[in-house]
N, C-alpha and C positions, 0 to 999 in steps of 0.2 A: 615452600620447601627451600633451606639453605643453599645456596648454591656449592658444587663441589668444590674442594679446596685442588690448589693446580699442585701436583706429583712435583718435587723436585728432578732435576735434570736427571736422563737417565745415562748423559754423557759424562758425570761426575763418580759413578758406580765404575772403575777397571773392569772387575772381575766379569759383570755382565757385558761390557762393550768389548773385552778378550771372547766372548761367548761368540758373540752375536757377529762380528768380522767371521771367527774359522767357520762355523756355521752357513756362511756367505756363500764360499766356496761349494761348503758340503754341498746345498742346495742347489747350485747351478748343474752339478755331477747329476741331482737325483734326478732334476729334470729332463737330463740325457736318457738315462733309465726307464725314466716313464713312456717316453717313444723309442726307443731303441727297441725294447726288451720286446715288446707285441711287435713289430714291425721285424725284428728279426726271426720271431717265432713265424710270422706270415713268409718271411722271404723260403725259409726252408722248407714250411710246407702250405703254405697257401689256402691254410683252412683255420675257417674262422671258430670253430669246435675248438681244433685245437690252440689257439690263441684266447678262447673261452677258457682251455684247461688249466692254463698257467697262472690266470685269474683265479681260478679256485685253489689251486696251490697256494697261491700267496695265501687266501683268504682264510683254509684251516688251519694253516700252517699260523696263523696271527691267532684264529681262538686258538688253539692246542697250549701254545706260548702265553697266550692272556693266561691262563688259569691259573699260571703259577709267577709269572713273571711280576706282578702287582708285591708277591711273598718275596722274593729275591731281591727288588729292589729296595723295598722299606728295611733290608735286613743287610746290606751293601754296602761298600764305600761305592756314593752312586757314578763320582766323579771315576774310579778307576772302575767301573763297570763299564763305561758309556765311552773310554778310552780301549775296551778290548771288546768292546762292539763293533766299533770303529775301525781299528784292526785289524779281524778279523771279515768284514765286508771289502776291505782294499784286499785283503788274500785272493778271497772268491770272487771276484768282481775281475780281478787281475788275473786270473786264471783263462777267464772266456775264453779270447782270442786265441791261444795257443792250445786250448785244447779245441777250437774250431778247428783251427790248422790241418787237422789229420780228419775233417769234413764233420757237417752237422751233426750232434749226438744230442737229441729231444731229450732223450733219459738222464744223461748229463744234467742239462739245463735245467730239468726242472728237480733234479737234487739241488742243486746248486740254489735255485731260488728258495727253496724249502730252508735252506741253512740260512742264506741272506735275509729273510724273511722273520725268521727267528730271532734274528742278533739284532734286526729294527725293532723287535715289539720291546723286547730289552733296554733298548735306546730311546724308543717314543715314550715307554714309561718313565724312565728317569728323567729324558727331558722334561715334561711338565712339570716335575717334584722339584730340578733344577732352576728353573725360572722362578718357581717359589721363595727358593731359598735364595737366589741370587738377588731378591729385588725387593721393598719392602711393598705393604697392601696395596698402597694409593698409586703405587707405580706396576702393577702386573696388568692392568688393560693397556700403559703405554707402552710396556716391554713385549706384550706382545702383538701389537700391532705392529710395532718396530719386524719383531722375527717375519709376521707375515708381510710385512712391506717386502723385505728380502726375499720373502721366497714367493712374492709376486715378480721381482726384478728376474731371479732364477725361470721363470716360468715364461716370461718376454722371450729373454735370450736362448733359454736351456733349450726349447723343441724344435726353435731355429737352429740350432748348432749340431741338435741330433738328428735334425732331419740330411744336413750337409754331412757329417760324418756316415751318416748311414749310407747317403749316397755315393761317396768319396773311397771310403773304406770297409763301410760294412757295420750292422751292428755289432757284431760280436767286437769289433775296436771298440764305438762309443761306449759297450758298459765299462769294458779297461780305464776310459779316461774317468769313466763314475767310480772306479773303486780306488786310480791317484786322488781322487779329493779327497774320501776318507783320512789318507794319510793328513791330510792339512788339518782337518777335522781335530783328529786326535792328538795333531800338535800343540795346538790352540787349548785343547780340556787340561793340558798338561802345565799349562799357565793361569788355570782360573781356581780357585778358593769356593767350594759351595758353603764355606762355614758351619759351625758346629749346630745340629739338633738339639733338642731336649733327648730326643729317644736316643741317639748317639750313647750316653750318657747313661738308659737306662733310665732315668727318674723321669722324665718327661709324660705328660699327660697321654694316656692313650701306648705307653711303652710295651706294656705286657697284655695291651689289649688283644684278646684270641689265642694266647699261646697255649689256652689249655687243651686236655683231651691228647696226652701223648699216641702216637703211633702213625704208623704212615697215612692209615687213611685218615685220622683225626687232621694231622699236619696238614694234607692233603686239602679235606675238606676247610679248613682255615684259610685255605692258600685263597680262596675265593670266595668264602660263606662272610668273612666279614664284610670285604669292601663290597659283596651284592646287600647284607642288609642294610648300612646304610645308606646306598642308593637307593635302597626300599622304602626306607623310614622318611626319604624327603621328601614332600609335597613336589615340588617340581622335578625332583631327577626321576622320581618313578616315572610318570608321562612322558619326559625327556626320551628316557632310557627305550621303552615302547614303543613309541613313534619314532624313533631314530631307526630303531630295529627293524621294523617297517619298512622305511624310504631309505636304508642301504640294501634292501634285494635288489632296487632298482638301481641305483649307485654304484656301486662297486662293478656290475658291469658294461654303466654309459658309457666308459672310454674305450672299452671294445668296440660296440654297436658305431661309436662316432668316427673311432679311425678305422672300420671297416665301410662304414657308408663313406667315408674321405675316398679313398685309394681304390674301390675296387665299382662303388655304386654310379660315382660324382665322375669317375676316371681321374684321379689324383695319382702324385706319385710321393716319395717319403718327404721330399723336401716342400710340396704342396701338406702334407699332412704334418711336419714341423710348424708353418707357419701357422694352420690352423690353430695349432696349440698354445702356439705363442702370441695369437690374438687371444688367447682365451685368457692370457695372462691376466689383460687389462681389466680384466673383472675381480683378481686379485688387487689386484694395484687399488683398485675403486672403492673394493670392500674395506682392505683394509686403513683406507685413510679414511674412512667412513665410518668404521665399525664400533669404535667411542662414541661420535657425538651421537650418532643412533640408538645407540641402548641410553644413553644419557636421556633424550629427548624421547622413544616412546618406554622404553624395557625390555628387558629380555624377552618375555612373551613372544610382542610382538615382531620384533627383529626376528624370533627363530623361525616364528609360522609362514613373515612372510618369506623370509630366506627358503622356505620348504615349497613356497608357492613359485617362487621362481625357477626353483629349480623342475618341481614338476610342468612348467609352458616350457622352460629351456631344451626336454627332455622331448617332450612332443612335436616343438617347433623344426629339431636338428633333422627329425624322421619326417617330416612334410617337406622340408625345403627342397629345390633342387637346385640351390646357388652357394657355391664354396663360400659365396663372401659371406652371406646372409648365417651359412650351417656357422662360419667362424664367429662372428655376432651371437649368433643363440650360444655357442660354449662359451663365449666370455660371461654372458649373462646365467650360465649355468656355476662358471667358477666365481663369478660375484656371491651368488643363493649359498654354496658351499662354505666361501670363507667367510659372511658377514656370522650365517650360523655357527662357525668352526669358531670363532672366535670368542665370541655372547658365550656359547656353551662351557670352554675351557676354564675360561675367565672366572665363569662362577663357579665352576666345581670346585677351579683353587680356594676362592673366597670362600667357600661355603665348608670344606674339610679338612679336617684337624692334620697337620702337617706326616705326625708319625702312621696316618691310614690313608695319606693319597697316594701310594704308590698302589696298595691292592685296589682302593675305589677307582683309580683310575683304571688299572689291569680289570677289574670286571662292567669297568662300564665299557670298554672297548672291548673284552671277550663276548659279551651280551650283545652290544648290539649289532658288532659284524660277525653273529654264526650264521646272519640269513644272509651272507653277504656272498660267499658261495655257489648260497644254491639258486640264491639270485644268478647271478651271473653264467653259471651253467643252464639255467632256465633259460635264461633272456640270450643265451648267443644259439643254443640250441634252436628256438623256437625261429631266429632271426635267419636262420640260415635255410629253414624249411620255407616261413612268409616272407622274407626280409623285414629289413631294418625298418622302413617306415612303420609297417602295423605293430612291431614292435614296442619301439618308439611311444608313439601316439597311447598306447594302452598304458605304458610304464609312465608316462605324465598324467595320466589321467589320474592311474592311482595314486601318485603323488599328491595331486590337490582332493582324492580322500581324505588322504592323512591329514593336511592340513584343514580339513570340516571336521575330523574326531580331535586335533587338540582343542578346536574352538570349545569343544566338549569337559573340556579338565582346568585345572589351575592354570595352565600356559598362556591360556587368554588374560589375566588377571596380571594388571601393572605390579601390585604387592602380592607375593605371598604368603600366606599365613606361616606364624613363628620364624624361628630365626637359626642360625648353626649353631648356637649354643645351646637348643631345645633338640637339636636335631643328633646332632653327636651325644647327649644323653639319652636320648631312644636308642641309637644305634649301639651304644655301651650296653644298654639294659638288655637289650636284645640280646647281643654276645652272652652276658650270663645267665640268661633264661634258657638259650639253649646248649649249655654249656662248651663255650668255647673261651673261658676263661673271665676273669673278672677286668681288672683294670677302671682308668676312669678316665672322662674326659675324651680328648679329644682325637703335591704333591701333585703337535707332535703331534700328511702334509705325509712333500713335505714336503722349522716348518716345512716338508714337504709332506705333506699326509702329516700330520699332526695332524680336531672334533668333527670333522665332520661327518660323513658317511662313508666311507670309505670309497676308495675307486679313484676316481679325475680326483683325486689329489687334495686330502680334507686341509682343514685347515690343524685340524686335530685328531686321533686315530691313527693306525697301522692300514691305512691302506692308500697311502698317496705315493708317491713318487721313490722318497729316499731322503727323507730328513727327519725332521720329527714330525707327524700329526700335527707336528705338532703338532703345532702347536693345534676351542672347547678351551661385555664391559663390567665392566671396571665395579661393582660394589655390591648393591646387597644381591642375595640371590633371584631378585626377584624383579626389580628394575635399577634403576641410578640410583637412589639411596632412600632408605629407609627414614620415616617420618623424623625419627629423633637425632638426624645425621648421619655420620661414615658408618658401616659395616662393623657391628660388634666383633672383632674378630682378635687374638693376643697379635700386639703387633712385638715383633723377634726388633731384638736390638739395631739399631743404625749402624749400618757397617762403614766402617773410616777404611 
């Protein structure tokens, strides 16, 4: 096998190093957010139900949003979309504290999350689509390693600082300081170029792909019937998509069960339950300077399974322990399992779909796989508060390393996988006009805070991390480092000067 050719600098690209600075900020806010926002729901009422509740708010409130938001963005200026998302989060985020003032309002809060929650799936979707266009083929595993390196940095600092501000002032401050970053955020989008599309234009491969079937529920069902068929038609994103759906029941509500076993089980208090989180960084920090040579050197496959296997001992481990050091150790090694798989996964979806249909494949591969992510979470804090956290625990890792025994079962095991994204985006075409959603041809977030992974502790990719993108879900074909015949058949968009 040739060896890969090295990505030119990604310090030479403005437009993505403008990105990738305001983004910096965003990310350090989200991870204010991610311990603030439960720790503040705990300080007011002290029950882990309802700090389970706020997690399932996020979590419908992301599919409800996936269904259509994949349609909005492919159809967008994405650049000023992801500028009044931005916006729009410093409003309500800046709101908090001053409506705390007049004392705790739950009902409040969790409108308010439902809004914020919204304007992120908006924002995690374009961000993927944006890194796309910001950067060319051979440079999207290093650009987004680069994002998750950041919002590994964010992840050190951010739970320490929201641990001291909660202590200090109060959560209801620290989301305030999460919603001034936004503002930086959108300063920054206000300076970068995502360059012209083909579909922009109209003519572009895949432009008018779905647009048939006028009326609302036609539009409607478009909104999400494309980007699920071709998730459907790819050998690897079907099992992705399945087994992801799977191990986010259990995900999206770890970072309950972990900062309620912190603070209430261990006897912790916010700034002990800051640091934990901020140890857990370093398993960001590991994955993602890791998370190239790895897929290089085994594949996707294996990178995602074991990423799934880690995080099911992480998951088990956190619920046996009864040593703060040791529970902070297993969450590092549970945000390693998340972001090495957050990253493998994104990577390839970019590579693998036609630029004018990743913003709906994206929108329903994160609508899809975080609907269990909910009732996960309402299950698992529910059941935690009747057993506790350990039997909890213990069971929810267990079924993790299922999940990783039925991929061994599918193509995921498999270094190559059969055909290619040129094979794949013509099924996916065909399919559209078969079942009449139009003709066309041919062929798109953590956070990074929540940008692929599972959602919950903070994917690398998806709407369910902290407050960045999902992000940011290596580097080339879809299936491992590269395909027999060389780089990734994929059109490469012009070199941008």
């Amino acid at each position: 096998m040739p060896p890969e050719p090295e990505p030119s600098s990604l310090w030479r690209n403005r437009d993505f190093t403008v990105f990738w600075l305001g983004q910096a900020l965003s990310v350090l806010g989200g991870s204010i957010s991610y311990l603030a926002l439960p720790l503040l729901v705990l300080e007011a009422t002290g029950s882990l139900v309802q700090m389970g509740l706020v997690t399932v708010v996020i979590g419908a409130t992301g599919i409800g949003t996936g269904l259509f938001a994949g349609y909005v963005v492919d159809r967008a200026d994405r650049r000023r979309l992801m500028i009044a998302c931005d916006l729009g989060r410093a409003v309500l985020l800046g709101a908090v504290p001053f409506i705390w003032l007049a004392g705790p309002r739950m009902w409040v809060l969790y409108v308010l999350t439902a809004l914020v929650t919204a304007l992120k799936t908006f924002f995690d979707v374009a961000y993927v689509t944006a890194v796309a266009n910001l950067v060319s083929a051979e440079q999207l595993a290093a650009a987004n390693a680069r994002l998750m390196g950041t919002f590994a940095v964010g992840t050190l600092c951010g739970p320490a600082l929201a641990g001291l501000l909660t202590a200090w002032v109060g959560g209801d401050w620290a989301l305030g300081v999460d919603g001034a970053t936004f503002l930086v955020s959108a300063a920054s989008l206000c300076r970068v170029s995502f360059g012209r599309r083909d579909r922009a234009a109209g003519t572009g491969p895949g432009a008018h792909e779905g647009t048939g079937g006028g009326g609302g529920a036609g539009r409607l069902r478009e909104m999400f019937a494309v980007g699920f068929r071709f998730l459907w038609a790819h050998p690897l994103l079907r099992p992705l998509t399945v087994l992801l759906t799977l191990l986010t029941f259990v995900t999206m509500g770890a970072t309950d069960l972990l900062l309620y076993r912190v603070t209430h089980e261990l006897g912790g208090d916010a700034t002990v339950a800051g640091s934990v989180i901020a140890v857990s960084g370093l398993g960001v920090v590991g994955a993602a300077a890791a998370a190239g040579r790895l897929r290089r050197r085994f594949g996707f496959g294996v990178c995602w399974l074991g990423a799934a296997a880690l995080i099911g001992l992480a998951v088990a481990g956190i619920g046996l322990s009864r040593s703060t050091a040791v529970t902070a150790v297993l969450a590092a090694v549970f945000m390693f399992g998340m972001t090495l798989g957050g990253v493998c996964s994104m990577t390839m979806r970019q590579e693998v779909t036609p630029d004018p249909l990743l913003g709906r494949v994206t929108s329903a591969f994160w609508t899809v796989h975080n609907a269990s992510g909910p009732v996960g979470a309402a299950v698992l804090t529910v059941l935690a508060a009747r057993w506790g956290v350990p039997a909890v625990s213990v069971a929810g890792g267990a079924f993790c390393l299922f999940i990783v025994a039925a991929g061994l079962l599918t193509p995921l095991r498999r270094r190559q996988a059969p055909g290619g994204p040129a094979a794949v985006a013509r099924a996916a075409v065909a399919g559209g006009a078969a079942t009449g959603h139009g003709g066309g041809s041919g062929r798109g977030l953590h956070g990074p805070v929540g940008a692929e992974g599972s959602g919950g502790a903070g994917a690398a990719d998806g709407p369910g991390g902290p407050g960045g993108s999902h992000g940011p879900d290596g580097p080339d074909a879809p299936d491992g480092p590269d395909r027999p015949g060389g780089p990734v058949s994929r059109p490469r968009r012009p070199r941008r000067r």
